[in-house]
C-alpha atoms as one frame of an Amber mdcrd trajectory, in Angstrom:
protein
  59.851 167.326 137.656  62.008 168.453 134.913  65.034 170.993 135.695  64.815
 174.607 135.549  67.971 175.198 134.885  68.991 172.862 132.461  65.671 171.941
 131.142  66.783 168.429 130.020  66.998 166.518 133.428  64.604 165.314 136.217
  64.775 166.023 140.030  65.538 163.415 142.056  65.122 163.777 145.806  68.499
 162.636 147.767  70.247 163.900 150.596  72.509 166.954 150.117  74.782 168.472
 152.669  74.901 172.355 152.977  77.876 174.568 153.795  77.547 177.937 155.004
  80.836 180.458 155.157  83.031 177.273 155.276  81.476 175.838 158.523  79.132
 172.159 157.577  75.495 173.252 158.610  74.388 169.682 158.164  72.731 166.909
 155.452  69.401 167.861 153.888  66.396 166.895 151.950  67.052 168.257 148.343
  65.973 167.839 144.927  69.008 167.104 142.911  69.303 166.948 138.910  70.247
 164.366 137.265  71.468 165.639 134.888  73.450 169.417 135.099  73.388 168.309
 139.397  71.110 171.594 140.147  70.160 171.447 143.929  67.123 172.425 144.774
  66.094 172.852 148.674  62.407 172.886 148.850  61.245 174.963 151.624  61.160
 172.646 154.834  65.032 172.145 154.414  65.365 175.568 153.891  63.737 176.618
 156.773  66.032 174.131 159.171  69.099 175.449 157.202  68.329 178.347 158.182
  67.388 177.982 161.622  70.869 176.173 161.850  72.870 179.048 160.621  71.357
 181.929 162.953  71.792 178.977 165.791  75.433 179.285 165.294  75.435 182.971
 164.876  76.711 182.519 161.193  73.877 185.834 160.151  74.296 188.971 161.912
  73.387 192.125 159.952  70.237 193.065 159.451  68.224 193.583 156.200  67.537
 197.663 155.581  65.020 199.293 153.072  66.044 201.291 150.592  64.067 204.040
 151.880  66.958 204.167 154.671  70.045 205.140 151.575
């Protein structure tokens, strides 16, 4: 798959590790460019990533809608 950020290299699959507010949340399944490096977490990784970072109570405020400002 050609990258959409760079538009000149491919996605490679590899394992990437993820960071979250300093603290290592742990290695995932990315795409990676090989080109411009883009990373690219398709949407199973993303899901354990974030599972991960409300496990260690990294996300506490809540979303509001702007119908509440």
């Amino acid at each position: 798959m050609k990258c959409t950020n760079c538009n000149k290299g491919q996605y490679l699959k590899k394992k990437v590790p993820y960071n979250f507010l300093g603290e290592k949340i742990g290695i995932f399944d990315a795409l990676v460019c090989d080109r411009c490096q883009e990373i690219l977490f398709e949407s199973d990784a993303s899901d354990k990533i974030e599972e991960q970072v409300k496990k260690r109570g990294l996300v506490t405020t809540a979303a509001t809608s702007c119908d509440s400002f």
